[in-house]
C-alpha positions in Angstrom: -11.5 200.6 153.9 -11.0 198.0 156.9 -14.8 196.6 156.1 -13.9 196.5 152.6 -10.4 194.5 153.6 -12.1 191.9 155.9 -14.8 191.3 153.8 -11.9 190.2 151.1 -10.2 188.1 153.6 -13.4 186.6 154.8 -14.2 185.4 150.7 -10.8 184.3 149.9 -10.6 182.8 153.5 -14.3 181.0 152.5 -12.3 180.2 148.7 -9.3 178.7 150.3 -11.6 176.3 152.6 -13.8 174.9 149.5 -10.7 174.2 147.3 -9.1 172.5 150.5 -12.4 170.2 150.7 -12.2 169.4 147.7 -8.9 167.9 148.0 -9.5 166.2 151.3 -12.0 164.7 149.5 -10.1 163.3 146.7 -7.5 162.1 149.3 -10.2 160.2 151.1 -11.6 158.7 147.4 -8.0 158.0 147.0 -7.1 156.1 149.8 -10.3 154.6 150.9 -12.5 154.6 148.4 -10.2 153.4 145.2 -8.8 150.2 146.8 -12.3 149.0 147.5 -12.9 149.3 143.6 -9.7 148.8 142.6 -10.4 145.8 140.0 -13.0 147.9 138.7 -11.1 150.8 137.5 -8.8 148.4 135.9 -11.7 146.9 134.3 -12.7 150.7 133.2 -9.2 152.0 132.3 -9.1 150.9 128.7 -12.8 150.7 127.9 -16.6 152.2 128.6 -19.4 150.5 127.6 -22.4 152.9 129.4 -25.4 151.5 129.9 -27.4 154.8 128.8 -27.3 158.7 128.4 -27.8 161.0 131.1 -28.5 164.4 129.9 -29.3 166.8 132.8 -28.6 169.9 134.3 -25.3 171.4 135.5 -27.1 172.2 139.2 -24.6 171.3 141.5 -27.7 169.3 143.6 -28.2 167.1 140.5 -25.9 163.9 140.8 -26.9 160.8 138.5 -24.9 158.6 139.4 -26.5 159.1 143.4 -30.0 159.4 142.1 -29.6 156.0 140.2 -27.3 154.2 141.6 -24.6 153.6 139.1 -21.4 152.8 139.4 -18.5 154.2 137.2 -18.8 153.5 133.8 -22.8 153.3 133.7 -23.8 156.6 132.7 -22.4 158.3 129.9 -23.2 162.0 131.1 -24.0 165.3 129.9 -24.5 168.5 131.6 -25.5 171.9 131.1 -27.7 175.1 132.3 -31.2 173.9 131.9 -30.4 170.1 130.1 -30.8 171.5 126.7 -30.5 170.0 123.9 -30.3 171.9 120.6 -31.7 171.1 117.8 -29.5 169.9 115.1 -27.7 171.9 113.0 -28.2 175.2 114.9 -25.1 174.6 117.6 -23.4 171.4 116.7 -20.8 172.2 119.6 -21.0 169.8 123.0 -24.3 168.8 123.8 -24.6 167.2 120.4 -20.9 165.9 119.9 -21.8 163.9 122.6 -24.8 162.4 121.6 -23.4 161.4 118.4 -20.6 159.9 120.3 -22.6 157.9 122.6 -25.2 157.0 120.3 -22.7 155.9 117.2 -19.5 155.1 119.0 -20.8 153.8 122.3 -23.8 152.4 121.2 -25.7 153.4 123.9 -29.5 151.7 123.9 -30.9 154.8 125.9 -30.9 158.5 126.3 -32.7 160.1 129.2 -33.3 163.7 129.5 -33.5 165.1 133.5 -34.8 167.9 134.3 -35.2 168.9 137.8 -37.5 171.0 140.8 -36.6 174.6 141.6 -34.5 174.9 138.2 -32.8 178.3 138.3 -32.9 177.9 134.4 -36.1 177.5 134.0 -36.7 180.5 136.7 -34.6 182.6 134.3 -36.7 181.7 131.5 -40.1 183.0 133.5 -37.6 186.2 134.3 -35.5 186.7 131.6 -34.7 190.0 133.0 -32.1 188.6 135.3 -29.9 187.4 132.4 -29.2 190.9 130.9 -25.5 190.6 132.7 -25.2 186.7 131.4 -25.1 187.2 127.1 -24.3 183.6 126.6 -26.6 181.7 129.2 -29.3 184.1 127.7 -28.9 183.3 124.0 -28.5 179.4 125.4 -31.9 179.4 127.0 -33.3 180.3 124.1 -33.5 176.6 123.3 -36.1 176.1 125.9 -38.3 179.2 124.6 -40.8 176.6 123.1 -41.5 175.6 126.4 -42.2 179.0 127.7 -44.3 179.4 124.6 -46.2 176.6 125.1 -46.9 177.0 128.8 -48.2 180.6 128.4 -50.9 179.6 125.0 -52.2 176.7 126.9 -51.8 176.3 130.7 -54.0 178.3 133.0 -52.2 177.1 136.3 -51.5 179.5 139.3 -48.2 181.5 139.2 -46.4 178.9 141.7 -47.7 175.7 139.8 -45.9 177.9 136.7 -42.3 176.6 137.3 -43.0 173.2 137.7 -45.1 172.7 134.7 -42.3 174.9 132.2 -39.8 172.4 133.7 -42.1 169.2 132.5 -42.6 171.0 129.1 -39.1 172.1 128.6 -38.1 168.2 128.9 -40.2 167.6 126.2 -39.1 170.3 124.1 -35.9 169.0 124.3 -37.0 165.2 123.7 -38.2 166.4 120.7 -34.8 168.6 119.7 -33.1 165.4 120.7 -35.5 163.6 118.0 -33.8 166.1 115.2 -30.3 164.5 115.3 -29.3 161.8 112.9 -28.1 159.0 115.0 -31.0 159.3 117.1 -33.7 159.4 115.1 -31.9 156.3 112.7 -31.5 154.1 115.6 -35.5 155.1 117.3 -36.6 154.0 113.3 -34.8 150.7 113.4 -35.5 150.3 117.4 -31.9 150.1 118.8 -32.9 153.5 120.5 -34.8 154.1 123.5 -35.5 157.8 124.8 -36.5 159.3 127.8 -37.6 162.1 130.0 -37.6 162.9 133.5 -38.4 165.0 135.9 -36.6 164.8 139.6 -37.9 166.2 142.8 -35.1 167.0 144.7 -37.3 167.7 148.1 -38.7 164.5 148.1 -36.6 162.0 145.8 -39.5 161.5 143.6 -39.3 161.0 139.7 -42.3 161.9 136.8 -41.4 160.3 133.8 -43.1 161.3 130.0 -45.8 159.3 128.8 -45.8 159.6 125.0 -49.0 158.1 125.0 -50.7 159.6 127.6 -49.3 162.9 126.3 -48.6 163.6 130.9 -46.0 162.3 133.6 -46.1 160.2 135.6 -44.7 159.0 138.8 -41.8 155.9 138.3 -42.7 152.8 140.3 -46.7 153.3 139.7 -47.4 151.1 137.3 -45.6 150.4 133.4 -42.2 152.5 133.5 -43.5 155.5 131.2 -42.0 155.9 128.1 -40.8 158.7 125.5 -39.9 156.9 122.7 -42.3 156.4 119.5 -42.9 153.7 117.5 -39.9 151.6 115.7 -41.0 151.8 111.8 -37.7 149.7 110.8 -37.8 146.6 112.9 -35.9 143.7 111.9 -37.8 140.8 110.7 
């Protein structure tokens, strides 16, 4: 019983620390961070006008805004176990309430899909025996079971090259669920829209991004900035 007791007071000991963190570290935003910004969030209070969509995981290591350095009011962002994006029509809940929202609304000019290294999402989809306790992150992942699908029917790659490839394909699954909605696939016709898909390493900083016409990734900042979107059909003339 005395194990079990200090193993309780150790966790909520551990609990109380993280929650007081947390608020130290909105004190210090607060009061030294804010005033330096200060005219900004005025600027921001009424009004957003983001320069693009971030759609990426909800992995606590993943932070946009750090990765590209934006300031508030850049990104318009979206998070969630695996950066899915349903198709249309199948789970019109909050992934694609905010696409319509930034795309119709907003007006955003691009959406980029992030996907990152050492994905426990995509792990779980390899092993989908370690979601039989997690119902609802099980039926979710089902959106990236193309990916899986695709992986296993065409790539002969070694077990530890498996992850990293089902974490390339599973962004473009999703680019092309994202493709399915509406106000996306209006505004790629008439060319208002630009998509895109990334991969981030989070060892070594590095992004792949999806070459539609290549049909691979590739590494930003070697050569043209690689490119998801297809052909406008609708341009003005």
């Amino acid at each position: 019983m005395s194990n079990e007791y200090d193993h309780q007071s150790e966790a909520a000991e551990s609990a109380e620390l993280a929650l007081r963190n947390i608020v130290e570290g909105f004190q210090r935003f607060r009061d030294e961070v804010f005033p330096q910004q200060e005219a900004l969030f005025k600027k921001l209070a009424h009004e957003q006008k983001p320069r693009a969509m971030f759609i990426t995981c909800a992995d606590s290591r993943i932070v946009p805004e750090l990765i590209t350095q934006s300031s508030p009011g850049d990104l318009f962002v979206t998070r969630n176990v695996g950066n899915v994006v349903p198709p249309y029509g199948q789970m019109n809940g909050g992934v694609s309430t905010a696409i319509e929202f930034a795309v119709m609304a907003l007006g955003v000019h691009h959406i980029i899909i992030c996907g990152h290294s050492d994905c426990g999402a995509m792990k779980a989809v390899l092993d989908p025996q370690t979601l039989e306790r997690m119902p609802t992150v099980k039926a979710w992942l089902r959106h990236a079971e193309v990916a899986k699908i695709v992986v296993q029917e065409n790539c002969g790659c070694a077990n530890h090259e498996t992850l990293d490839v089902l974490t390339e394909e599973n962004v473009v699954a999703q680019l092309d669920h994202l493709r399915t909605h509406p106000s996306v696939a209006a505004r790629l016709a008439s060319g208002q829209l630009f998509i895109h898909g990334w991969v981030y390493d989070i060892e070594t900083c590095g992004i792949k991004a999806y070459d539609a016409e290549q049909g691979r990734f590739r590494p930003i900042g070697e050569g043209p900035l690689p490119m998801a979107t297809p052909r406008a059909r609708y341009l003005p003339e």
